[in-house]
N, C-alpha and C positions, 0 to 999 in steps of 0.2 A: 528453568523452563525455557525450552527454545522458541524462538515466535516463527507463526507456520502463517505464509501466505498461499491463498488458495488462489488460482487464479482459473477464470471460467471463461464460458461464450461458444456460441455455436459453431457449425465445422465452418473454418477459411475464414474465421471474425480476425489472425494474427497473433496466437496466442503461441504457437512457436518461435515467430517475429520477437517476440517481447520475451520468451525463456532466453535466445540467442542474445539476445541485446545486455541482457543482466547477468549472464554468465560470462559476458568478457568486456562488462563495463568497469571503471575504474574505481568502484567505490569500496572498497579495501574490506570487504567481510566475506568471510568464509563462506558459500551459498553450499547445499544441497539440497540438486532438483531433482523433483521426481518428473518423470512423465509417461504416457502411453505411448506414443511412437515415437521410440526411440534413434529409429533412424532419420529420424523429423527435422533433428536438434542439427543445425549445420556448426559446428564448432570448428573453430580455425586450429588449424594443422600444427601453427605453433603457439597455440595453448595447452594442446594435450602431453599432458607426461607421461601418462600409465593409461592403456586398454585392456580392462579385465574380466571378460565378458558379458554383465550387461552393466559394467560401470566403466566411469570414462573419468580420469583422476584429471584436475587440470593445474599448470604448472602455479594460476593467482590461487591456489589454496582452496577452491572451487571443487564440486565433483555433481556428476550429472548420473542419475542410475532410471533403468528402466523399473515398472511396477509390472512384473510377467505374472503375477497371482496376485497375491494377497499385499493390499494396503498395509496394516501391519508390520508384515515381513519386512516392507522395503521402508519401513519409518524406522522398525529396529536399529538395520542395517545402516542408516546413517545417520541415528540419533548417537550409537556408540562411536560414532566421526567424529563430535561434539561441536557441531559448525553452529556457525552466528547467527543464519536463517535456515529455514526449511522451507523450499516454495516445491507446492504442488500444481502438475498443470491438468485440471481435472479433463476430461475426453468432450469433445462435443457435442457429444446427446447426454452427458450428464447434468446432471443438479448440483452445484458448485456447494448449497446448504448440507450436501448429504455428505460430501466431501466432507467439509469446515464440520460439522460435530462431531463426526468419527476421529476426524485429526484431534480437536479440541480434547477430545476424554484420553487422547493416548498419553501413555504413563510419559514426563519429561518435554513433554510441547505443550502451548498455550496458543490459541488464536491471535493472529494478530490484525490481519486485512483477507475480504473477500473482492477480487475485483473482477469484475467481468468486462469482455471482451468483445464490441459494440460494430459491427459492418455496417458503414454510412450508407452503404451502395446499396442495401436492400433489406433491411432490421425489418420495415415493417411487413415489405412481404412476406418476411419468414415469420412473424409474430401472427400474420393474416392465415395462415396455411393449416388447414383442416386436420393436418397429419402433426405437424411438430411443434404448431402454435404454440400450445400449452407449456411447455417445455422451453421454448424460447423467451417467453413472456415471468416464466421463474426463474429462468437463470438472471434475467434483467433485475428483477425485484429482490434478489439475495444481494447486490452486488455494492459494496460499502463505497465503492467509485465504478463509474462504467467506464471506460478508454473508448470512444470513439476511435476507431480506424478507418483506414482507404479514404477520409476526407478530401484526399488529391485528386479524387475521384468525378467530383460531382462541385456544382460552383456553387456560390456563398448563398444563394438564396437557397436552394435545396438543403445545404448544411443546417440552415436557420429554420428549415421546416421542419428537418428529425431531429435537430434539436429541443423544438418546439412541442412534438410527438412524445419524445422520450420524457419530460419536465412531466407534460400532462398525466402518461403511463405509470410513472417512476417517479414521483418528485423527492423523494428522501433523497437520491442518491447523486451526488457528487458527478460533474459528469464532467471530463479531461479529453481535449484533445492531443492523441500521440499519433509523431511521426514516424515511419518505419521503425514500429516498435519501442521507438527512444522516447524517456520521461527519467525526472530524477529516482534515483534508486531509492531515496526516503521516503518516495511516497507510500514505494510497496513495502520496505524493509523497514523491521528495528532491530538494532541490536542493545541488548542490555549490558551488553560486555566494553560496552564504550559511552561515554560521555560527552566528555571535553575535547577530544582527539575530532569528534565526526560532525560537529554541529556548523552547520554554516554560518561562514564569517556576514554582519549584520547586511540583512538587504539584497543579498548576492543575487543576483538572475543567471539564472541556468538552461541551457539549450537553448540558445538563440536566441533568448528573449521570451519563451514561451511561459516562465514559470519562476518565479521568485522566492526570498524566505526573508521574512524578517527575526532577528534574535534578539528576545524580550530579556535584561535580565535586571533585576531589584532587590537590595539587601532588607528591605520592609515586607511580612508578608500581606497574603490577599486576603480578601474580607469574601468567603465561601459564597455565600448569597449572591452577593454581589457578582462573582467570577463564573458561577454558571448562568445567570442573567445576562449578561455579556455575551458568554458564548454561545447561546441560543439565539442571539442577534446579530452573528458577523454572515457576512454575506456568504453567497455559495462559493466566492472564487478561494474560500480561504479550505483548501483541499485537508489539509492535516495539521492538526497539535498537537506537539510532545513536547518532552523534555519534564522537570521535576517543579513540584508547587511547594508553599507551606503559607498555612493558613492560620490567620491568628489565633483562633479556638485552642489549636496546641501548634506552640511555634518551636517542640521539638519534634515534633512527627513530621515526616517527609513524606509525599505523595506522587507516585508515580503516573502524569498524564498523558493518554493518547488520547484523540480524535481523528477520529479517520469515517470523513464522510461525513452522517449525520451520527454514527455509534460515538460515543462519547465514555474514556475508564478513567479512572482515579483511585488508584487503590495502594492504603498505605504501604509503606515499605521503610525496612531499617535504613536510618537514614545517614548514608556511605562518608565515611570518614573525608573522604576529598570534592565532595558536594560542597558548593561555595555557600554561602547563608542567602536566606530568601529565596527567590525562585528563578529559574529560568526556563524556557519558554518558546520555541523554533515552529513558526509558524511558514508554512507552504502552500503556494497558492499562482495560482493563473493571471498571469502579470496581465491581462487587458484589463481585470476589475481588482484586483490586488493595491489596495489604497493604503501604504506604511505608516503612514501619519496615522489616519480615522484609526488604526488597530492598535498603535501604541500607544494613542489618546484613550482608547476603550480597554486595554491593559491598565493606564494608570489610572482608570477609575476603581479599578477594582483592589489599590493599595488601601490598608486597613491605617483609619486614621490613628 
């Protein structure tokens, strides 16, 4: 099953910004993107290897294709590519929800992350507007992380106002600020086709500083109760949870974890010959509240005695 991220927000929130940025950022997985305007997509000259009319092959193993009809068609089309992700850039008057279930039921993909795409400069006017309120206000609430953009925009106290806005509107969701489009690529991405090779070395800050990972790992497993109690208590800056568990109940069964946002999987899986014993655990998150101690303290509570 390939993981399909959806990615939403209304016209000019930056969500071209952000396809450009992950199509020639360095993080070593196969992407095919889909999008509506496709000459949107500004891709550098010496990334392209092959232009094939409305596909554009790129030389990191990458490939970006236009959706001129049918969603369907164009998931076929690059599910038989067999890349690592599948990112969708849904259109700006769309429903990112309608997107993500359609993707969801297609034969050979699986949902991974919904994220939508947040304009500091003027969110709530658009959410205020008689015509597209409605519309704006669900793409917000579908959205498993919002990315705040243009926050260069407007100075710190206005930021903490629609910040403030969005919390009250939204509070389920996760809310990130990205600059010109740039964030780490695991927020949005997984690949199942790697492990060991992609995980971040422990603690690492990424992009300036703007964003951290701690790497949990313990040959003892976790006491289940305990580990969802836990994680319904870590603060909001802790953005995403992956990586593999095993819980004492059956400590041959292997459980595959995401969290992304407030959505929360777990769900068993055979448990891979080169999986180390016990669990491990890469957790991501917005270094101004990102506390490694308090989370690897709240991790080893959750070791089964």
């Amino acid at each position: 099953m390939i993981p399909l991220t959806v990615i939403g927000g209304y016209l000019g929130a930056g969500k071209t910004t952000l396809i450009n940025h992950l199509l020639s950022a360095g993080h070593g997985r196969r992407l095919a993107v889909l999008v509506n305007d496709f000459g949107a997509v500004n891709i550098d000259r010496d990334l392209i290897a092959r232009h094939d009319g409305d596909t554009i092959a790129l030389t990191n193993g990458c490939v970006c294709c236009s959706i001129p009809d049918a969603l369907g068609d164009a998931l076929d089309k690059v599910i038989a590519l067999k890349p690592d992700n599948i990112v969708i850039e849904a259109s700006g008057v769309a429903d990112p929800a309608k997107v993500a279930y359609y993707g969801q039921g297609w034969p050979g993909v699986r949902l991974d992350v919904v994220a939508t795409l947040v304009d500091a400069t003027n969110i709530r006017e658009r959410a205020g507007d008689k015509f597209v309120g409605n519309l704006v206000m669900r793409q917000l609430e579908v959205g498993d992380f919002l990315l705040l953009s243009k926050t260069d925009l407007i100075d710190g106290d206005e930021q903490r106002s629609v910040r403030d806005w969005l919390a009250a509107e939204v509070g389920e969701s996760a809310l990130v600020n990205i600059r010109n489009g740039s964030l780490p690529a695991d927020l949005l991405l997984e690949s199942g086709t790697r492990r060991h090779d992609t995980v971040p070395p422990d603690e690492t800050p990424d992009h300036g500083g703007d964003f951290t990972s701690l790497l949990f790992e313990h040959p003892r497993p976790l006491d289940r109760a305990a580990f969802m109690a836990e994680m319904a208590g870590w603060p909001d800056a802790v953005l995403r949870a992956k990586g593999f568990v095993r819980f004492s109940e059956d400590t041959n069964q292997a459980y595959s974890l995401q969290r992304v946002g407030a959505r929360v999987s777990l769900e068993a899986v055979p448990y891979p010959d080169d999986l180390k014993p016990g669990s491990q655990i890469t957790l991501i998150g917005a270094r101004h509240q990102f506390n490694p101690e308090a989370l690897r303290a709240s991790l080893q509570r959750c070791l089964a005695a």
